[in-house]
C-alpha positions in Angstrom: -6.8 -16.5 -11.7 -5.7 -20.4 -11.0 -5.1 -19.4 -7.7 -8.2 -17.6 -7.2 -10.0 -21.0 -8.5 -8.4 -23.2 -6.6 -7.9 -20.6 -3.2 -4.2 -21.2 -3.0 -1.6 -18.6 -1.9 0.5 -17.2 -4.2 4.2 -17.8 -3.3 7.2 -15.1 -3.4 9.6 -15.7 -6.5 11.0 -12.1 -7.3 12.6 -10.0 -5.8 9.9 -8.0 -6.1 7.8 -9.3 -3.9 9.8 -10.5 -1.1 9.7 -9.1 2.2 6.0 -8.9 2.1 5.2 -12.9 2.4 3.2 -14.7 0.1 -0.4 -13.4 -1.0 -2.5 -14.8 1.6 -6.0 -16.5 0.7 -9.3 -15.7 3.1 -11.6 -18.5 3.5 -14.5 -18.2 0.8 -17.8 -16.4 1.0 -20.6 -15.6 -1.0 -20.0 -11.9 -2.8 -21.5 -9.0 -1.8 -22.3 -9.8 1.5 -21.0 -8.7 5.0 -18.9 -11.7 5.3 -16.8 -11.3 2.6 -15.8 -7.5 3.2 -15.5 -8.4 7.1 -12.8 -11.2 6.2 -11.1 -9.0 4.0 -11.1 -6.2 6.8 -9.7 -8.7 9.1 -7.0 -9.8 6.6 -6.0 -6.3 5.8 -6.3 -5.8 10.0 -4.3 -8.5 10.8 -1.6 -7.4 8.6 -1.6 -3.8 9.5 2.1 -3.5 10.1 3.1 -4.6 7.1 0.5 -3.0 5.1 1.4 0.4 6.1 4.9 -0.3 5.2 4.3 -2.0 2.0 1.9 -2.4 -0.6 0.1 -5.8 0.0 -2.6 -8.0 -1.3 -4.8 -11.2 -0.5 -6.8 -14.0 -2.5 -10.3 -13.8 -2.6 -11.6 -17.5 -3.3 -13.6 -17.9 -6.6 -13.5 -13.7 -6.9 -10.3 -11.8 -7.1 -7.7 -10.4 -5.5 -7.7 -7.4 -3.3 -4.8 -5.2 -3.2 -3.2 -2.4 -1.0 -1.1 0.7 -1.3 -0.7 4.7 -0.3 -2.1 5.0 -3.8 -4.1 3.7 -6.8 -0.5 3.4 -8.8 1.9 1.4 -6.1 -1.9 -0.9 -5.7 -1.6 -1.4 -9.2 2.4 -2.2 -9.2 1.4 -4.6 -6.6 -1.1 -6.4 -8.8 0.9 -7.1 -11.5 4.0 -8.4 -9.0 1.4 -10.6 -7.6 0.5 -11.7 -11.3 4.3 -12.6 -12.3 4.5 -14.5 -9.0 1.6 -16.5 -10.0 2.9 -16.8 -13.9 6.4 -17.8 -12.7 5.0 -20.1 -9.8 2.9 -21.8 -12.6 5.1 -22.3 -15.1 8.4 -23.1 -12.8 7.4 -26.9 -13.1 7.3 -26.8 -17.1 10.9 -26.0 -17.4 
């Protein structure tokens, strides 16, 4: 969630994760309104090619983070690989 607070892209730093990019942040919006699921659909459109390779995910400013796959299992995978991305990019500069 610190880079849903601060709207910051999360960074590839396993293995896990690369070949999909960092996890992209879409500029902020109020929830529940259009807006917000019209820049998600635009995310998730722009990176159509990838998405229907690969499970995917993007930052949702002061909400959450929005996550893609064939099914509710790989989505979830893809969560928690986005969370130990964020863990290991936060704590890389403590060591």
């Amino acid at each position: 969630m610190p880079f849903v607070a601060q709207a910051k892209p999360i960074p590839n730093v396993t293995e896990a994760t690369l070949g999909r990019g960092a996890v992209g942040c879409i500029e902020y919006t109020k929830a529940y309104t259009p807006e917000l699921s019209q820049n998600v659909y635009n995310y998730f459109e722009k990176h159509r090619e990838l998405a229907e390779r690969k499970p995917i995910g993007v930052i949702l400013p002061l909400h959450g983070v929005v996550v893609s796959g064939p099914d509710i299992y790989m989505a979830y995978s893809m969560l928690e690989r986005i969370e130990t991305d964020a863990f290991c990019t936060i704590t890389r500069n403590t060591i």
